[in-house]
C-alpha positions as CSV (number, residue, x, y, z in Angstrom):
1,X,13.5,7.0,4.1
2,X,15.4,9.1,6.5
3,X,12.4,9.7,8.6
4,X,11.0,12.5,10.3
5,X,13.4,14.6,13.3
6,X,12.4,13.8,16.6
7,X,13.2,10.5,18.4
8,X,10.6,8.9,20.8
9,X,12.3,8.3,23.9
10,X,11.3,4.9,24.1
11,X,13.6,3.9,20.9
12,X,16.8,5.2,21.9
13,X,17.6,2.1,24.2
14,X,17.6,-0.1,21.5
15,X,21.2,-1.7,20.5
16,X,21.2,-5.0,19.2
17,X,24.8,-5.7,17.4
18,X,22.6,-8.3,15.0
19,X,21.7,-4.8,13.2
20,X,24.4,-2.6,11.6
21,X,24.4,0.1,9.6
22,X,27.2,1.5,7.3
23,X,27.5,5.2,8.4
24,X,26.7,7.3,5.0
25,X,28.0,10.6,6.8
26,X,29.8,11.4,9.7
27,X,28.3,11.6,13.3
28,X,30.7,13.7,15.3
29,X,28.5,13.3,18.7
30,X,28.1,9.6,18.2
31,X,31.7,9.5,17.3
32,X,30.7,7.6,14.3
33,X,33.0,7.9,10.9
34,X,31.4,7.7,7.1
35,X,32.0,4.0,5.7
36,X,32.4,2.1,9.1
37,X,29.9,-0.4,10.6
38,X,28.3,0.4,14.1
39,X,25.5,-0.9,15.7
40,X,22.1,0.6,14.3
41,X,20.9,3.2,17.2
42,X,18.9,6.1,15.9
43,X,19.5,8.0,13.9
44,X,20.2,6.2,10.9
45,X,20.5,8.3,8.0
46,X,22.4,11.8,9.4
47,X,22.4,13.6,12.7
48,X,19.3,15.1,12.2
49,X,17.0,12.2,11.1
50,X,15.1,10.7,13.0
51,X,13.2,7.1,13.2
52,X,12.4,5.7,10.0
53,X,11.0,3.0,7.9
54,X,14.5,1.4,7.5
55,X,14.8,1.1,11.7
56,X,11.8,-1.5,12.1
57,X,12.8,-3.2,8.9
58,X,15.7,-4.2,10.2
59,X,14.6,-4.7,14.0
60,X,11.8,-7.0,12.3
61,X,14.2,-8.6,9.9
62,X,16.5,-10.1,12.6
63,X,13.5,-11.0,15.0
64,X,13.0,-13.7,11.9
65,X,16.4,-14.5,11.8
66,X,19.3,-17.6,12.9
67,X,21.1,-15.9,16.1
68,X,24.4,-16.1,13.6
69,X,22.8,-13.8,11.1
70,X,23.1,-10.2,10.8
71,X,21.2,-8.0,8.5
72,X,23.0,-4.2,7.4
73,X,21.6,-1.2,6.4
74,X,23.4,2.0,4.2
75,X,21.0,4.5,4.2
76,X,21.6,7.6,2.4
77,X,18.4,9.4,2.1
78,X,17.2,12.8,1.0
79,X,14.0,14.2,2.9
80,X,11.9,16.4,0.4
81,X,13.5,15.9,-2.9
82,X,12.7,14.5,-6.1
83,X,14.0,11.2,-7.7
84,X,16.1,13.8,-9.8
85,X,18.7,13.8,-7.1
86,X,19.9,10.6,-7.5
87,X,20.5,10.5,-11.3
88,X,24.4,11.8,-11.5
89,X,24.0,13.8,-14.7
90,X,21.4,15.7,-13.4
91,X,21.8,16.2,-9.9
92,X,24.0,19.2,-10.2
93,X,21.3,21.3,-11.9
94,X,18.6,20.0,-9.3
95,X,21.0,21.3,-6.7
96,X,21.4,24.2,-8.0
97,X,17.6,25.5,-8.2
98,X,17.0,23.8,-5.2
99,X,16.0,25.9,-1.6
100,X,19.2,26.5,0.7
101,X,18.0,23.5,3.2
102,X,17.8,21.0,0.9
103,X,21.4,21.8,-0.7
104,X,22.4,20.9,2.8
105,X,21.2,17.9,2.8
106,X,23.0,17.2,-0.8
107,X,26.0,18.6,0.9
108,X,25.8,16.0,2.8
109,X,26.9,13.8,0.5
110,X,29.4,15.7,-1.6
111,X,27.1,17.0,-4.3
112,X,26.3,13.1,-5.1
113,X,24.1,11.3,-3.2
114,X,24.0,8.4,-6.0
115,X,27.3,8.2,-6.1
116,X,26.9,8.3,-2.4
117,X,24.8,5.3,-2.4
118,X,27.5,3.3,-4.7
119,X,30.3,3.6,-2.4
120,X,29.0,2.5,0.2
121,X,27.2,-0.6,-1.1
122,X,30.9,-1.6,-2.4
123,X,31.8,-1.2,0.9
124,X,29.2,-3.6,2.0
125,X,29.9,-6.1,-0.4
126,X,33.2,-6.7,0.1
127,X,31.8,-8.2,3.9
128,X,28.2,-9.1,3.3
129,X,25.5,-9.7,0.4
130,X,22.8,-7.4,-1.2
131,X,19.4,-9.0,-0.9
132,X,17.4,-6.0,-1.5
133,X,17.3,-2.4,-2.4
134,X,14.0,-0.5,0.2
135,X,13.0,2.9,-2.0
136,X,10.7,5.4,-0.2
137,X,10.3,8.6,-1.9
138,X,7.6,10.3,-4.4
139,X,5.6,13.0,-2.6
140,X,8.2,15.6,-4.5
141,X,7.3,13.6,-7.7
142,X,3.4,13.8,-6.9
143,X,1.5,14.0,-10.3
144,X,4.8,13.2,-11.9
145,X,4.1,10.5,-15.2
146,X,7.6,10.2,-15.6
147,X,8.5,8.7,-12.3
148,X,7.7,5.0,-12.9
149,X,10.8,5.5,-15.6
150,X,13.0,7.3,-13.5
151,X,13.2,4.9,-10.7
152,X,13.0,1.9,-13.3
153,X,16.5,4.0,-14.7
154,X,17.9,4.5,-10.9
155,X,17.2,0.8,-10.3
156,X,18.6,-0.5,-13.5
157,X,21.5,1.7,-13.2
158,X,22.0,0.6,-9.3
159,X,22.3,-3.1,-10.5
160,X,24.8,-2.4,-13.1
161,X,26.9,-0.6,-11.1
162,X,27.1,-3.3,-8.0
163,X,27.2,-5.9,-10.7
164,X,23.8,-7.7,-9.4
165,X,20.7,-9.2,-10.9
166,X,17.1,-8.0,-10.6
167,X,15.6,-11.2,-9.6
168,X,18.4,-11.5,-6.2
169,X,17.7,-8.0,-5.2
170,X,14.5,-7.0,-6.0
171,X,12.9,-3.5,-5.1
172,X,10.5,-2.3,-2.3
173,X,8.7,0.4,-2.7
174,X,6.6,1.8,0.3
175,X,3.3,3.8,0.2
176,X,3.3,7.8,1.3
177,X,0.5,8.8,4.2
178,X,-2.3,6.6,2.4
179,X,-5.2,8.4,2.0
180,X,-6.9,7.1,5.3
181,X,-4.8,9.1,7.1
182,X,-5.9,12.1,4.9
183,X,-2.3,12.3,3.0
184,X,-1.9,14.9,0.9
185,X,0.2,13.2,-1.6
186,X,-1.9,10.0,-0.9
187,X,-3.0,9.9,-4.8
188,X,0.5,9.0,-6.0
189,X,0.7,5.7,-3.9
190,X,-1.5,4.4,-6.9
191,X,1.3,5.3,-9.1
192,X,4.0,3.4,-6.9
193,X,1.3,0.5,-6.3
194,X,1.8,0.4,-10.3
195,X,5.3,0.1,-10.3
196,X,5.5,-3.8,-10.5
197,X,4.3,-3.3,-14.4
198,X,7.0,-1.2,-15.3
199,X,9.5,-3.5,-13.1
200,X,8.9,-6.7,-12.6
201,X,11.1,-7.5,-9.5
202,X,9.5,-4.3,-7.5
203,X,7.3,-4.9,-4.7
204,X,4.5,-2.8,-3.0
205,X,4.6,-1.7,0.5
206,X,0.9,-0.6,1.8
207,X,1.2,2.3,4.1
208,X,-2.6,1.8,4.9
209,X,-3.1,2.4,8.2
210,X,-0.3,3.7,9.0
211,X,-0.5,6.6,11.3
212,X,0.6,10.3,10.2
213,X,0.9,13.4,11.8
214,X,-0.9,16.8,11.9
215,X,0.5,17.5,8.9
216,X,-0.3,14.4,7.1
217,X,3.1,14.5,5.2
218,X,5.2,12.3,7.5
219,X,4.1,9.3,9.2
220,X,3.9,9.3,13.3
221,X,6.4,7.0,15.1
222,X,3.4,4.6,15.5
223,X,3.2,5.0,11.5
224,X,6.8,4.5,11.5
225,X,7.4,1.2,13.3
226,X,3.8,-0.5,10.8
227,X,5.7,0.5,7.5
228,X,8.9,-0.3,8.9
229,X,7.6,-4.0,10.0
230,X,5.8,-4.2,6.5
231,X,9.1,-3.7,4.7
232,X,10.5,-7.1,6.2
233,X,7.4,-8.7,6.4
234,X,7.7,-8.4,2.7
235,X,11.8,-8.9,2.4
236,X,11.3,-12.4,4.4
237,X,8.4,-13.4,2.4
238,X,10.9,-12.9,-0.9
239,X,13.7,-15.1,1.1
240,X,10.8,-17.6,2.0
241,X,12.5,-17.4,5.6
242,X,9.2,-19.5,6.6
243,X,10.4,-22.3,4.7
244,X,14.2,-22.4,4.8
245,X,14.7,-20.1,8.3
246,X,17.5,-18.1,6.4
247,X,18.7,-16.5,3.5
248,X,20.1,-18.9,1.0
249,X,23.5,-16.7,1.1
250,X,24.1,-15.6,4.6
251,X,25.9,-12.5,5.5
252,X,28.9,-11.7,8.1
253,X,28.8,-7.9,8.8
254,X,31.6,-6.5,11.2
């Protein structure tokens, strides 16, 4: 979810103060602090991601939007690792077998990047509400029977600990380079396509057509911006913004 480095040019103009983001680290050269709002120019995630589903979703989400709403994002995302890193009692030994770049990235987030995650959604709800919870993630898990199980834990465990209800927030899971694209983790997105049977209140995000790159891994901006504008396409449908033209509980982010 934190997408892949590299920032087209074209994207870094965007600023619209209708899209926030809750800073999940700190960005010394965007002199942005960890737990403050700011205005949601790339990157998202940490100083070294670049565009990702989470920036169209929320470019598409206000597009659909009253002018007095604002939609939020807290994105705290781990590029290359399992689902394992966000269980808290099992994180630590996941770190610690884990290649030196991607305990950086865990670094990032003290050790804990679910605990991470928790903090900063209490953060958010103390200004705004949680409609949903955007999940992509599952090439490391590839072939992995378990998964379904894990994330239905993760997800469980997420709604406890914010206090919410599955059927207000529900889950969206996104597709991985789909096999069009020649994906090479393309057979798992039948797996998360499943995931509705093992919880109810998750939703399927088709990355068909969705463009990749050479190394048919990570999606191309192009890919990007479709899965992106698929999340919300699906969020809005779950609000039915076409019939009321808001959420029923609006926000007010900083």
């Amino acid at each position: 979810m934190e997408g892949y480095p590299g920032i087209p040019d074209e994207e870094r103009s965007f600023a619209d103060p209708r899209f926030r983001v809750l800073a999940a680290v700190d960005f010394p050269e965007m002199q942005r602090a960890k737990g403050r709002w700011y205005t949601a120019t790339l990157p998202l995630c940490r100083p070294d991601s670049g565009l990702s589903p989470a920036d169209y979703f929320g470019r598409t989400m206000i597009e659909h939007l009253p002018a007095d709403h604002r939609v939020g994002v807290v994105s705290v995302a781990v590029a290359g690792a399992r689902i394992e890193v966000y269980d808290p009692t099992r994180v630590g030994a996941y770190e610690a077998a884990a290649p030196d770049w991607l305990k950086r990235m865990i670094a990032a987030y003290d050790g804990d990047p679910y605990a991470r995650l928790i903090e900063l959604a209490r953060e958010a709800q103390k200004v705004g509400v949680i409609r949903g919870v955007l999940l992509h993630q599952g090439e490391s898990n590839t072939g992995d029977a378990t998964w379904p199980a894990q994330v239905k834990e993760l997800y469980e465990r997420l709604l406890a600990d914010l206090a919410l209800t599955a059927v207000e927030v529900p889950l969206l899971v996104g597709g991985l380079v789909a096999e069009d694209q020649g994906g090479k983790c393309a057979s798992m997105n039948t797996v998360i396509a499943a995931l509705p049977r093992t919880i109810p209140t998750a939703h399927f995000v088709s990355s068909d057509g969705c463009e990749a790159l050479e190394d048919q891994l990570h999606f191309s901006p192009a890919g990007y911006r479709k899965l992106g504008t698929r999340y919300a396409q699906a969020m809005s449908a779950l609000l039915d913004l076409s019939a009321t033209g808001a959420p029923p509980r609006p926000t007010a982010l900083p």
